[in-house]
N, C-alpha and C positions, 0 to 999 in steps of 0.2 A: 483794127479791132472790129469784128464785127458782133454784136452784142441780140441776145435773147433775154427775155426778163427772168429765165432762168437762171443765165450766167451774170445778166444784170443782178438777181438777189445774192448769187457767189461774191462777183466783187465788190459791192458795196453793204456787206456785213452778214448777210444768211449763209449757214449752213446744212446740211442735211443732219438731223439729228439722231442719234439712237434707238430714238423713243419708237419702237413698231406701232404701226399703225392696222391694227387688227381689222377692221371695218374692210381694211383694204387685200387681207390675208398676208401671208407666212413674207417675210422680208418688206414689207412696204413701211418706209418712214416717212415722216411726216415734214415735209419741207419748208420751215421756218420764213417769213418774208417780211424784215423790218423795211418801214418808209427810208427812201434814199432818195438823195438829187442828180441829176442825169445834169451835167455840168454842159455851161454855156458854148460848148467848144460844139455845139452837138446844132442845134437850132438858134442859136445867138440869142438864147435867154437862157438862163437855170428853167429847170422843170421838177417839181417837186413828184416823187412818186410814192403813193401808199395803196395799201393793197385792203381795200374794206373787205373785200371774201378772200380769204388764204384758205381755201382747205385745197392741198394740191399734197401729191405724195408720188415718193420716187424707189426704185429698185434698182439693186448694180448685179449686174451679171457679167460673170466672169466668162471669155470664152476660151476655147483651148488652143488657138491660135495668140494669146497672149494681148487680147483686145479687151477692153473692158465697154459695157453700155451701162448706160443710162435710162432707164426708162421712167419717163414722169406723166401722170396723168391728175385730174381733180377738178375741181372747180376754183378760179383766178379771178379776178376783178383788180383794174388798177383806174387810181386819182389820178389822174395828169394834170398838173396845176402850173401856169406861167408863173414864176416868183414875183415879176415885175408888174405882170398885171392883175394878176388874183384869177383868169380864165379857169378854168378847168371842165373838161370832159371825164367823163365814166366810162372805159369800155372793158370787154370782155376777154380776156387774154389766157382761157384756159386750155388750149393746145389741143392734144396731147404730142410728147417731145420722143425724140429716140437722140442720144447724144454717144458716137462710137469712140473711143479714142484707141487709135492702135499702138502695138508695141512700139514705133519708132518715133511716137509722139505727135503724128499726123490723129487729125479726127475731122466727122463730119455728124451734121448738127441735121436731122432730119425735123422738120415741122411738120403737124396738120392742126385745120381745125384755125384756130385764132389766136393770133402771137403777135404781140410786140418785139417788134424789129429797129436795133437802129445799127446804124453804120455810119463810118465819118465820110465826110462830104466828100473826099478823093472813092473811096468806096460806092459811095451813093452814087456817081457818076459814072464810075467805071462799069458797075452793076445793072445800072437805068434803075432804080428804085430809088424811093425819099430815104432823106436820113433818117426820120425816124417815122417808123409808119404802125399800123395796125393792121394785118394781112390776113385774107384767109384762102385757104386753099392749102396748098404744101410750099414749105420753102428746105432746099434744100442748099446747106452751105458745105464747102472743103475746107477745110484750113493744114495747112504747112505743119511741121514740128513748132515754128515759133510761135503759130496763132496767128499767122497772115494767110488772108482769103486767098485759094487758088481758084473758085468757083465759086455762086450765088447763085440759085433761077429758081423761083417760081412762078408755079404749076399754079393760079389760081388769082388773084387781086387782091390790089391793096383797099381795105375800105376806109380809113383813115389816114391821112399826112398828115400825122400828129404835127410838126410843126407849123404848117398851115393853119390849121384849126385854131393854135394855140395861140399863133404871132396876131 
């Protein structure tokens, strides 16, 4: 599983909502992001995530090859908090994202700018990146039909090992 705080706000309860987001012009919604816990399976503590600035907002484009994007851009801010120790860091995680998914169910997850990245430690090593980090530059990932990495690299640094920082 290789996770974006994008797909991180998908799977642990956001969704993109309805509601247009005009500021942003014609299709842009407004991308919802409740606080979530990034489970101990990740950095060997829970990490509490909330998001003090959410204004981030997304667009789907349909292509005529039967692909669908994603395009997210806005302003992000996530809490990173140890649960065990009370630590927590501020950083900056507003991107902006391009996310392809093609007709066979294959996608790739384009980053710039500043993103929270985590990946599971088999991943983080195969990769050479932290399991969960704060990156900036580009990161570009692959993934399978099932959502297993065939490719990871970035094009730029990581400026935070969140779990470092955190342990």
């Amino acid at each position: 599983m290789i996770v974006a705080l994008g797909a991180l706000v998908g799977m642990f309860g956001g969704v993109v909502t309805a509601s247009p987001a005009l500021a942003r012009g014609p299709k842009w919604e407004v991308v919802p992001a409740d606080p979530f816990t990034l489970p101990a399976t990740f950095c060997g503590f829970d990490i509490g995530v909330s998001l003090p600035v959410s204004k981030e907002y997304s667009k789907l484009l349909k292509a005529s090859d039967g692909s669908v994007i994603t395009l997210t851009t806005g302003a992000l801010t996530a809490s990173l908090t140890n649960q065990g120790t009370g630590k927590t860091i501020t950083v900056n995680i507003s991107g902006p994202s391009k996310f392809t998914t093609f007709a066979d169910g294959s996608s790739v997850l384009a980053f710039k700018g500043l993103t929270l990245f985590a990946l599971t430690p088999a991943q983080a090593k195969q990769f050479g990146l932290p399991i969960v980090s704060v990156t900036a530059g580009a990161v570009t990932a692959s993934l399978d039909p099932d959502g297993n990495p065939t490719s990871v690299s970035l094009r730029g640094h990581v400026q935070v090992d969140v779990c470092a920082a955190l342990g």
